[in-house]
N, C-alpha and C positions, 0 to 999 in steps of 0.2 A: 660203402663210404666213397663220396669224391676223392680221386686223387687229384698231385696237385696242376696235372697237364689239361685238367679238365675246366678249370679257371679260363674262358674264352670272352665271357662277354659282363657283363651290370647283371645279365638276372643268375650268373652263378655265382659275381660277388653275393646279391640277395640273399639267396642259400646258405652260404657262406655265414653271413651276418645271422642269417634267424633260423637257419639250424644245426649246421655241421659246429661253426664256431670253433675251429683248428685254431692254433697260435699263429701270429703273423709272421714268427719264421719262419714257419714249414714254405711259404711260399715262393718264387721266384723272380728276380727283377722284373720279367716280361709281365708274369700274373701280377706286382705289383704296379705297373705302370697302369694295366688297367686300371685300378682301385680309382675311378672319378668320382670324389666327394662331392661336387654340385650334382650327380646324376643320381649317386647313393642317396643323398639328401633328398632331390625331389621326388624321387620312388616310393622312399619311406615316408612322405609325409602326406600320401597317400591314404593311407590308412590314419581315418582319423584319431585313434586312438593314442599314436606315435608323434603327433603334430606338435607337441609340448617337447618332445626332445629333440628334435628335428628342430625349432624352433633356438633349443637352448645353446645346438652344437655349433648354429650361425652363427654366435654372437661370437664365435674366435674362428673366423674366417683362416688365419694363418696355421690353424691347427694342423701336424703334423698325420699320414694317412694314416699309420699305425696307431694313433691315439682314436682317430674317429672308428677306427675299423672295433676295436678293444672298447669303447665308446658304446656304439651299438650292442656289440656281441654281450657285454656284460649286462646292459639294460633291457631289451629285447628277450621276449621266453624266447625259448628254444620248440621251436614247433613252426611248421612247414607251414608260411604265410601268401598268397597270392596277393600281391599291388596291384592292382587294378590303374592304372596311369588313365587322369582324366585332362581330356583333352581341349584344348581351349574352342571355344564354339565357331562355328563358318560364319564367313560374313553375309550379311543380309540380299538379297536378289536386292539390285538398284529398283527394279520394277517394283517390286514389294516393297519397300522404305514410300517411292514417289505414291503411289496407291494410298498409302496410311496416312501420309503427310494430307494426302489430298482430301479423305474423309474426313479426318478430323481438322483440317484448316489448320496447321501447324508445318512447322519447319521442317528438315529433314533430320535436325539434330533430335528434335523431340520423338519426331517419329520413331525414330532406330530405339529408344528410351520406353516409347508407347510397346513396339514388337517384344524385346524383353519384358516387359509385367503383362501384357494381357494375352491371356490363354490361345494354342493354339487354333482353337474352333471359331472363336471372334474374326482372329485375324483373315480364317480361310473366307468367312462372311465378308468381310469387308473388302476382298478382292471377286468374291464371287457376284456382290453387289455393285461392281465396278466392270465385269465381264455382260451382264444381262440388260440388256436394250430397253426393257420392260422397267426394270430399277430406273433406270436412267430418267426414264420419264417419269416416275413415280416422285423422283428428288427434284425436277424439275418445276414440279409443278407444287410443288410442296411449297 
C-alpha cells in the first residue's frame, strides 16, 4: 500500500483516485496542495469512458479538492487505470500548408482544413508531385 510520503506528483494522486482510494484525511498539507483539479480532471477525462463525469464535476468549478477527490474515488472502480494523456497535434510545416494551398488553388486557411481530412498518403502525393520535374511538366502542359 502507498503510504502517505509517497503522494509526489498527478499520477500518484491517479492512483490515489482509482485505486488505493485512502480518506482524504490521512493526507498532508503538502500532499494536499498537490491535489490540482484542472490536471486531475483533464487526465481523467482521458479515458473516454469517465468524460460524462469529468464533464459533470466542471459544472461547479468552485468545488472544494476534498469533494472532487471523494467525487472520483466513489464514482471510479477501483482498479489500476493507465490515462493515456492525448496530446494536441504539431503544427503544420509552412512548406507543406503553401504546397497544398498550391495544388488545389485555395488559400492557406483551407489548405491546413484540406491536411486535416485528407489521408496521410494523398497529402505525401501531392508534395511529391510538386518535388518531380517530370510532374511539373506534366501539369504544365495539361
Amino acid at each position: 500500500m502507498v503510504t502517505s510520503e509517497n503522494i509526489n506528483n498527478i499520477f500518484d494522486w491517479l492512483n490515489e483516485i482509482t485505486y488505493y482510494k485512502r480518506s482524504w484525511d490521512v493526507f498532508n498539507k503538502e500532499e494536499k496542495d498537490l491535489f490540482n483539479v484542472f490536471l486531475i480532471n483533464r487526465f481523467i477525462s482521458m479515458n473516454s469512458s469517465y468524460i460524462d463525469a469529468v464533464n459533470l464535476i466542471q459544472h461547479y468549478p468552485d468545488c472544494p479538492k476534498r469533494k472532487v477527490y471523494q467525487f472520483y474515488c466513489e464514482l471510479l472502480p477501483k482498479q489500476k487505470t493507465f490515462f493515456k494523456y492525448i496530446k494536441a497535434s504539431t503544427k503544420d510545416d509552412p512548406e507543406t500548408i503553401k504546397a497544398i494551398a498550391k495544388y488545389y488553388q485555395c488559400s492557406t486557411r483551407e489548405a491546413k482544413e484540406y491536411i486535416s481530412i485528407v489521408d496521410v498518403d494523398n497529402i505525401k502525393n501531392v508534395l511529391n508531385l510538386g518535388q518531380s520535374g517530370t510532374n511539373k511538366k506534366r501539369r504544365k502542359k495539361s
